[in-house]
Each structure stands twice: as structure tokens, then as C-alpha cells.
N, C-alpha and C positions, 0 to 999 in steps of 0.2 A: 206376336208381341203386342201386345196392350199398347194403345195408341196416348201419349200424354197429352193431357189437354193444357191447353196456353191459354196464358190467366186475359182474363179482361181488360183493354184499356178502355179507360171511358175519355173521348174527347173536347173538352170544352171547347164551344165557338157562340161568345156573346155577339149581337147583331143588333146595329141601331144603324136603318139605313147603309147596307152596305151592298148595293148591287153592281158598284162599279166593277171591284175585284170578284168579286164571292165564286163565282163558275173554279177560277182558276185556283180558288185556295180549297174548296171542298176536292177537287181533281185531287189534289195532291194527297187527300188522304184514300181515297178512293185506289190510287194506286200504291198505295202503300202494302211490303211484302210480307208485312206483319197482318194477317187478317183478322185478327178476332178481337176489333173494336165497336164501338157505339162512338158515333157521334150525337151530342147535346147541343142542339140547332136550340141557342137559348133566342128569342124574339124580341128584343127590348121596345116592342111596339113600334116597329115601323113604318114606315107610309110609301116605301116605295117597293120594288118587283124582288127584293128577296127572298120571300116567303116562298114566294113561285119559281126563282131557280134554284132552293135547295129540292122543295116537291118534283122538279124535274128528273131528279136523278132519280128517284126511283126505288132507293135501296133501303130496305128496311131495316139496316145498320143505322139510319138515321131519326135520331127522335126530335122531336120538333117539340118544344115549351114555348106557350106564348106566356107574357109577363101581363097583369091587369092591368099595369099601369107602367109608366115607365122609373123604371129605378136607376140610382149611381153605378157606374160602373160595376164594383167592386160589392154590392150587395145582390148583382145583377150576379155574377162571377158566382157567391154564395148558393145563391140561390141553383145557378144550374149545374152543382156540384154536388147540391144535394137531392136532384135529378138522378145524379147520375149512380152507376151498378157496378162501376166497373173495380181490380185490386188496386189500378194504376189510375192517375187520372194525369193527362196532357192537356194544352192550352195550345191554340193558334186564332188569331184574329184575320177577320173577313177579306183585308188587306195581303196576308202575308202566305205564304207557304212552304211545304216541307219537300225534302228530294226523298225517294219511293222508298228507301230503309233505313230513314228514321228511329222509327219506334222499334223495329228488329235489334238495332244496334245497341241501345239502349235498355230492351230487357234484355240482351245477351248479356252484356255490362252487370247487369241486376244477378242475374245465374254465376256469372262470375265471383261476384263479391258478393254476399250474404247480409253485410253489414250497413250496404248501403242503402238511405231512405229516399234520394232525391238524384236524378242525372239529370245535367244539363250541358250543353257543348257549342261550340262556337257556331256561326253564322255568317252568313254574306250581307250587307246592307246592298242595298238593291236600288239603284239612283232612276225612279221613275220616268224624268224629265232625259239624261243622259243615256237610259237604259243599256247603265250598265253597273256590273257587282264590284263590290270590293273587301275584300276581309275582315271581319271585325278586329280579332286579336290576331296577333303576330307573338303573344307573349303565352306561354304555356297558363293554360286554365287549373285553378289549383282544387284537390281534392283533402276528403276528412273533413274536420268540422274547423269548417273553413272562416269563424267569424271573423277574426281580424284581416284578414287577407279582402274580405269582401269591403271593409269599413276603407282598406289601402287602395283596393281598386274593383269598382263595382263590376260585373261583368255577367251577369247572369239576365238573359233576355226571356221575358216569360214563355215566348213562342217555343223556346228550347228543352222548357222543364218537362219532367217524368216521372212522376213522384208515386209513392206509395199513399194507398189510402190515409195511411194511419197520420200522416204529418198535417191531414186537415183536420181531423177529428176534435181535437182539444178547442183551437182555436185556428178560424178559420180570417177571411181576408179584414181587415179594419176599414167597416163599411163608411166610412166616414169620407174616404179619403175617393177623391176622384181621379188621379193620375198614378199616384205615386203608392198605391196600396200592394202592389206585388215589389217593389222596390223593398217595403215594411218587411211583409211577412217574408220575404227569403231572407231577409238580415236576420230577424228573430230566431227563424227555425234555425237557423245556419250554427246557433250557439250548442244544440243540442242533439241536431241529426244530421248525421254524416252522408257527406255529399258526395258524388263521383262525379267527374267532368271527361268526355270525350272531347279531344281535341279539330276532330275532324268537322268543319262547316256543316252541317245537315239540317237547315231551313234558312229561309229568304225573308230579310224585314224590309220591306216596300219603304221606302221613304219619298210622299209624296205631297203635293200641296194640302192636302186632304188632311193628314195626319192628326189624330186626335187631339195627340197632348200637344204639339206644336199650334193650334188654334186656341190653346188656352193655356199661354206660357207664365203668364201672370200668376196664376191658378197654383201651377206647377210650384213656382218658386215659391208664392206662400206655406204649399203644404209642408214643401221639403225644409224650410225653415222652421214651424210649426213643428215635423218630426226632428227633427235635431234637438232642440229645446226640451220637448219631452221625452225624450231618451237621456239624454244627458242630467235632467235632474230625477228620473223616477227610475228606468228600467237597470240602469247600470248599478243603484245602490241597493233595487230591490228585488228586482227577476233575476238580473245577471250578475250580480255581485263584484264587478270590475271596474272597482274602484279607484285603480291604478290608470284606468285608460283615461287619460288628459281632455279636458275641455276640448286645447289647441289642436289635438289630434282631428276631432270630429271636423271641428272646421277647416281643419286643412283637404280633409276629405271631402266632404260636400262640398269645397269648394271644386276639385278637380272633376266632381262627377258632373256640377251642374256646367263646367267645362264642355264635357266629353255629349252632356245632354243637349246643349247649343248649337257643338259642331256637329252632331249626326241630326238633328232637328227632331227627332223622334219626341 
């Protein structure tokens, strides 16, 4: 019997200074039961011993991009996506990590459903200082083309996505935005490519003194105001034609996210 070959994930992991975690977040793909990926070791130029503990491992599953200069997050992100080879592409940061069948469960998910462009599923917040986890959602994660559901309650952590090549192809992250640009484009695609959610915890988001966007929270609320505004006057009368969805709505919603963004400090 002819052996079926299992498609390619390609794994994004942008890196700006991250030697504190990084051993323990490349491990976890490393043991993952799903083998036929590429990790995309993107480089965002930096100055301390990273470079040298992903070259430790060894594995020529991992490709290394150094950047010439240092870029925003989110053109960084771009940029090592279009590195990458793989059907599937996944996202974790240097901080964070996955338990060993992740990415299995997920294309199972994928085999299962035909229809669906993007899996993502729930999570443990991971309290660095207290070291210890706790659930993210307690409320079932919702699947289909889930836009309003996500505008009602955000939930979708990028460390979680799974996606099929094709949902970056058109348009890819809105290099502009330095915190909040994967918050952007999963709202956007969400209008148009059907989503699947596993309910089960399957990676770990560090929250630590460290934390990206929590050292630039000012930043954060700008953009997230900033996107609200121009959604509400441009995308909803001309990309997405939902016209019906209320001002009040929106703000009621960013408000509860930048809630939920407070209390997990992420």
C-alpha cells in the first residue's frame, strides 16, 4: 500500500531578543507527533544568544531568515511567511509553547472537514511569576464563519492558528500595526473563511513581566481605537457590506476586549 504523504506545516517563529524562553518553545515543536514541518526561525536582528540556541538543535527542519534590518512586528510576520513552503502555516512566539499533538489534532480537524480554512482552539495562560496555568475559555469556542461572534467575544490567540496557505495569499498582515495586526486580519478573514475551533487547551501563552505588548500598552490602545474607527467607517460599507452592524455594537466590544487585554496583560 502506497504510503500517503502528510502535507507540510510551515512554522512561523519571529525573534527579536528572545533567549530567555526560546530552548523551551522550539522543544515543544520539536516534539511534536505531527513530523513533517519546517520551522521559519525569522531573526528580527538580535543582539543576544538566540541565534545560537535555535543552531543548537541541530535539525534541518529548521530554517533560519536573518532580516537586514529590524522590521514591525507584523511585516516581520510577512515577511517569514513568505519564507515559508509549507500547505499549512502555524504561528508561536519565542515566549510560548505547544503540548506534543497540536498540529496532529488540527490537521485531523482539517481531514475531517473539507471546508474549513483556519483551526484554532483554546489555551492555558501560563502565570510566569506564580508558575502556574489556568484556562482560557470555560465558554465553547465557536466555528463557521464566525464574524460576529468574534466582534461579541474575541478569542482567537495566534499561537493557536492553523491555517491553510491560501487565507494569506490575497492579503496578508496590515504591516502597519505593531500589537494588534493578528487581532486585524483574523477579524477580516473570519468574514469569509470558515473557521473550525478545537475545544481542547493545546499551547501555553507565557505571561510574563517581559511581554511584548504589555510594555507598550499605550501603543496598543491607540492602534485598537485607530482600528475601530476605520472599520466602522470604511470596511463595513465597502468590503463587508454590513451595514446593519451599529456603531454602539463595535464599541461595546472593544470595550470588553481591551477588558479581557488588561486582565490577562498579554
Amino acid at each position: 500500500m502506497k504510503k500517503i504523504k502528510k502535507p507540510l506545516v510551515s512554522i512561523v517563529m519571529n525573534c527579536f531578543n528572545g533567549e530567555k524562553f526560546l530552548k523551551k518553545s522550539v522543544q515543544s515543536i520539536i516534539m511534536q507527533t505531527f513530523k513533517n514541518w519546517e520551522l521559519i526561525f525569522f531573526d528580527n536582528r538580535s543582539t543576544d544568544k538566540s541565534l545560537k540556541i535555535v543552531k543548537n538543535f541541530n535539525d534541518k527542519r529548521i530554517k533560519i531568515v536573518k532580516s537586514k534590518k529590524h522590521l514591525k512586528l507584523y511585516h516581520a510576520r510577512n515577511e517569514a511567511i513568505r519564507s515559508s513552503k509549507g500547505k499549512f502555516i502555524a504561528f508561536i512566539d519565542c515566549d510560548d509553547w505547544w503540548k506534543k499533538n497540536k498540529l496532529k489534532k488540527q490537521i485531523n480537524l482539517f481531514k475531517r472537514d473539507k471546508a474549513i480554512d483556519l483551526v484554532y482552539t483554546n489555551l492555558y495562560i501560563y502565570d510566569n511569576a506564580k508558575k502556574k496555568n489556568s484556562i482560557f475559555s470555560n465558554d465553547k469556542l465557536k466555528s463557521g464563519f464566525v464574524f460576529r461572534e468574534l466582534l461579541k467575544s474575541y478569542k482567537i490567540f495566534i499561537l493557536t492558528v492553523l491555517a491553510k496557505r491560501e487565507v494569506f495569499q490575497k492579503k496578508m498582515f496590515n504591516q502597519s500595526y505593531d500589537i494588534i495586526g493578528d487581532f486585524d486580519f483574523f477579524i477580516r478573514k473570519s468574514f469569509k473563511h470558515y473557521y473550525g475551533a478545537l475545544q481542547e487547551p493545546l499551547a501555553y501563552y507565557r505571561h510574563h513581566s517581559d511581554n511584548y505588548s504589555k510594555k507598550k500598552i499605550k501603543l496598543y490602545y491607540k492602534e485598537l481605537i485607530d482600528w475601530m474607527k476605520n472599520f466602522e467607517k470604511k470596511k463595513i460599507k465597502h468590503d463587508l457590506n454590513l451595514k446593519h452592524v451599529k456603531k454602539e455594537l463595535f464599541k461595546t466590544k472593544m470595550k470588553i476586549y481591551l477588558r479581557d487585554f488588561l486582565k490577562l496583560g498579554v
